[in-house]
VEXZADREN-820923 format. One record per atom (N, C-alpha, C): atom name; x, y, z. Coordinates in steps of 0.2 Angstrom, whole numbers. Example, Ala and Ser with C-alpha at 12.3 -4.5 7.8 and 13.67 -1.06 7.14 Angstrom:
<pts>
(pt N (66 -28 39))
(pt CA (62 -22 39))
(pt C (66 -16 39))
(pt N (64 -11 35))
(pt CA (68 -5 36))
(pt C (64 0 39))
</pts>
This chain:
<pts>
(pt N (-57 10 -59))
(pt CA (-57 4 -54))
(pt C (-50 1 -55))
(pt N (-49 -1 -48))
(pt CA (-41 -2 -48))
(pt C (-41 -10 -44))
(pt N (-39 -16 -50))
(pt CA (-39 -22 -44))
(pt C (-31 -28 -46))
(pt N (-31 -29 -42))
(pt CA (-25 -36 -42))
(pt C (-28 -41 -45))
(pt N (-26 -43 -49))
(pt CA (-28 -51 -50))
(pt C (-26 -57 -44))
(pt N (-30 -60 -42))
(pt CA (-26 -66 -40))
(pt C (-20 -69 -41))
(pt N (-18 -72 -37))
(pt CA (-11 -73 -41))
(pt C (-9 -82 -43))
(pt N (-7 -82 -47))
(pt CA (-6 -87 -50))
(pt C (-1 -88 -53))
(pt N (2 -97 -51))
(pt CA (6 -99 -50))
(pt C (9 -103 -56))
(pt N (14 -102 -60))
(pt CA (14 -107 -69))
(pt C (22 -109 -68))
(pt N (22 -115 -67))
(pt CA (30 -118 -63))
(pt C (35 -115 -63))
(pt N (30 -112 -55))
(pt CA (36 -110 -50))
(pt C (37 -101 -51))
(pt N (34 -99 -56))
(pt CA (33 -91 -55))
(pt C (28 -89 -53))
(pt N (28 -82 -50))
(pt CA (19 -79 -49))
(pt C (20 -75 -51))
(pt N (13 -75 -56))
(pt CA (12 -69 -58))
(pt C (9 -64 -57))
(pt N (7 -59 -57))
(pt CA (0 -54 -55))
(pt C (0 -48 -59))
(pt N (-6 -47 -62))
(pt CA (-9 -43 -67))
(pt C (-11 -36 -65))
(pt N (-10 -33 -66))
(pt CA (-9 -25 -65))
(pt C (-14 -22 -68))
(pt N (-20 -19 -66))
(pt CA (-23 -15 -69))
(pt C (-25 -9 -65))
(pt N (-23 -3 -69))
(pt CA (-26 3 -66))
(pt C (-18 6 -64))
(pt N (-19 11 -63))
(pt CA (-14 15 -57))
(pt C (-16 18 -52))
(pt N (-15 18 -44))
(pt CA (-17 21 -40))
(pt C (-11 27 -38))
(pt N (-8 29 -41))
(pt CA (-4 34 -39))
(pt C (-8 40 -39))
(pt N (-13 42 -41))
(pt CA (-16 49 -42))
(pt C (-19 48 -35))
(pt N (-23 42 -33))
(pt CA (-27 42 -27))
(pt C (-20 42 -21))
(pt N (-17 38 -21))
(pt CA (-13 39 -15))
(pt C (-9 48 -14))
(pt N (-8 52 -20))
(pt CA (-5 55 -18))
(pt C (-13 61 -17))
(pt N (-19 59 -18))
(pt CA (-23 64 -15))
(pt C (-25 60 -9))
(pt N (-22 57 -5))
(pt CA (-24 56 3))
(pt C (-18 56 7))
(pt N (-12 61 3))
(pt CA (-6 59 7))
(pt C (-5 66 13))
(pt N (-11 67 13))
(pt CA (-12 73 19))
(pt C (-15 73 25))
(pt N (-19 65 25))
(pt CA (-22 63 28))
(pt C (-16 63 37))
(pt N (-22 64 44))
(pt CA (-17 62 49))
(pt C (-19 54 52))
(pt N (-25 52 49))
(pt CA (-26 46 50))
(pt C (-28 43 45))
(pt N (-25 34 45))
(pt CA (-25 32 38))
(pt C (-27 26 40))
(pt N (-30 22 39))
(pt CA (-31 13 39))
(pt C (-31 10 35))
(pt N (-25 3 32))
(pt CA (-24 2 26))
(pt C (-26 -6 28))
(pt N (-29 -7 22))
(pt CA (-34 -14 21))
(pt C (-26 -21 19))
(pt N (-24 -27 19))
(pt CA (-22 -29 17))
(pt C (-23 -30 7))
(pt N (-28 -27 5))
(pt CA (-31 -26 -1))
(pt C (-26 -19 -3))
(pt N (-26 -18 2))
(pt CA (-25 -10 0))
(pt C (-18 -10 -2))
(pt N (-13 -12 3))
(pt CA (-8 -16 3))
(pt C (-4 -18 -3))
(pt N (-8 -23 -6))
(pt CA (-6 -24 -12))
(pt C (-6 -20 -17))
(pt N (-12 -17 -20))
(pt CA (-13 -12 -22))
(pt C (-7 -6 -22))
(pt N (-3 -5 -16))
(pt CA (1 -1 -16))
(pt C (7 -4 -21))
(pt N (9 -11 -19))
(pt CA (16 -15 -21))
(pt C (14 -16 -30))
(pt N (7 -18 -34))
(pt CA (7 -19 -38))
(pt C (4 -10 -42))
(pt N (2 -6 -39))
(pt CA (-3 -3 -45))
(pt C (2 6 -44))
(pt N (5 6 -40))
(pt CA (8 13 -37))
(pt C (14 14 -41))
(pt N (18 20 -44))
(pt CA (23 22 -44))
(pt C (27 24 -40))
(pt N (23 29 -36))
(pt CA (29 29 -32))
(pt C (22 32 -25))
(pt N (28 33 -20))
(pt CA (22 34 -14))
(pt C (26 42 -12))
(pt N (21 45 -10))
(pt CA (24 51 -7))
(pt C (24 53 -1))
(pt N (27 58 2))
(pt CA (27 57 9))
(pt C (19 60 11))
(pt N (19 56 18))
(pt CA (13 57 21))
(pt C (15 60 28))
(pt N (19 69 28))
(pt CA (19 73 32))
(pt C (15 74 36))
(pt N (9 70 37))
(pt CA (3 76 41))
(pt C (1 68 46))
(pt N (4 62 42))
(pt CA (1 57 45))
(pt C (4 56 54))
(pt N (-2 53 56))
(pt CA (1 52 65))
(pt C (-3 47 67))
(pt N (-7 44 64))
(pt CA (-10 39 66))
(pt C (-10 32 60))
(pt N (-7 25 60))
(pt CA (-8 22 53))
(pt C (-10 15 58))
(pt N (-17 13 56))
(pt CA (-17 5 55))
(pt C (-19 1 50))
(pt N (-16 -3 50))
(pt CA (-15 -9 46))
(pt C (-17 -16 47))
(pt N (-22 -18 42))
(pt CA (-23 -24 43))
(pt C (-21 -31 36))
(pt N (-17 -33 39))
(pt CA (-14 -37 33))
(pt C (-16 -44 33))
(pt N (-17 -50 30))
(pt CA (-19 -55 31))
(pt C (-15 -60 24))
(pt N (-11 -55 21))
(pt CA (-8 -59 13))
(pt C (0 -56 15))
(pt N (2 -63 9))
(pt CA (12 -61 10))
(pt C (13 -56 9))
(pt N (7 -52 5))
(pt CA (12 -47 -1))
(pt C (12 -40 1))
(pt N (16 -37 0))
(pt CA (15 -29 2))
(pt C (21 -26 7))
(pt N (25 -30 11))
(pt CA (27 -30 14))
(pt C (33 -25 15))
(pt N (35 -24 6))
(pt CA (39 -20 5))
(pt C (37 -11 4))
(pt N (31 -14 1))
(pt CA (27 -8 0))
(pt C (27 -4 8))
(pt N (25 -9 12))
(pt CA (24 -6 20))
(pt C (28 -1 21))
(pt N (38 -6 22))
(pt CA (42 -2 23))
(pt C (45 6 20))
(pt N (41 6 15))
(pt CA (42 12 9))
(pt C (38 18 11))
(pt N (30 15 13))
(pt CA (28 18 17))
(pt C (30 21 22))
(pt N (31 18 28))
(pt CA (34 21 36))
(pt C (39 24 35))
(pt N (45 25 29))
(pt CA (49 28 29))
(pt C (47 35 26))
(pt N (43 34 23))
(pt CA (37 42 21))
(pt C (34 46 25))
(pt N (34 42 32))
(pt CA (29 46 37))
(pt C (30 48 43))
(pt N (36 53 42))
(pt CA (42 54 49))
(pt C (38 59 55))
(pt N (30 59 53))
(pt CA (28 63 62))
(pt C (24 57 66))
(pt N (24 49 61))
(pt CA (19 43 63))
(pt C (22 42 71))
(pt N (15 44 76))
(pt CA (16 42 81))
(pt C (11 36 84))
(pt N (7 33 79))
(pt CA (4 29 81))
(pt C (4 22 76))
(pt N (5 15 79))
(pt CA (6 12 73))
(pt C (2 5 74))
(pt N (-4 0 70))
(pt CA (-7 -2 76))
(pt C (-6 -7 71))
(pt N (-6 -14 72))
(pt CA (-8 -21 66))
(pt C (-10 -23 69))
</pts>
């Protein structure tokens, strides 16, 4: 099982606690052509992922985000998905 902690704030830094790696899972669904990624998920990429691979095959990506965090992770993404013809938030 793979989760974020909440995050918590101890003056003025935030922390977040890392458990698990998801790199095995993301690189077994990097062949998917439709993908929907949760604002949970999201994170999980930014905190528990080494690295992301390309998602060749992908053409369809929605996303639903509702937190600050991942944002970076996103952009890492999109750059790994050069046939993405569909992109929905």
């Amino acid at each position: 099982m793979i989760w974020v902690s909440r995050v918590r704030e101890w003056e003025g830094f935030i922390e977040h606690v890392m458990v698990g790696d998801a790199t095995d899972l993301i690189m077994g669904i990097h062949n998917v052509q439709i993908l929907y990624l949760s604002g949970s998920t999201i994170e999980v990429l930014t905190f528990c992922c080494k690295a992301i691979p390309m998602f060749n095959n992908l053409t369809h990506l929605t996303i639903e985000s509702n937190t600050k965090f991942g944002w970076d992770s996103l952009l890492i993404l999109l750059k790994k998905c050069p046939n993405l013809k569909t992109l929905i938030f």
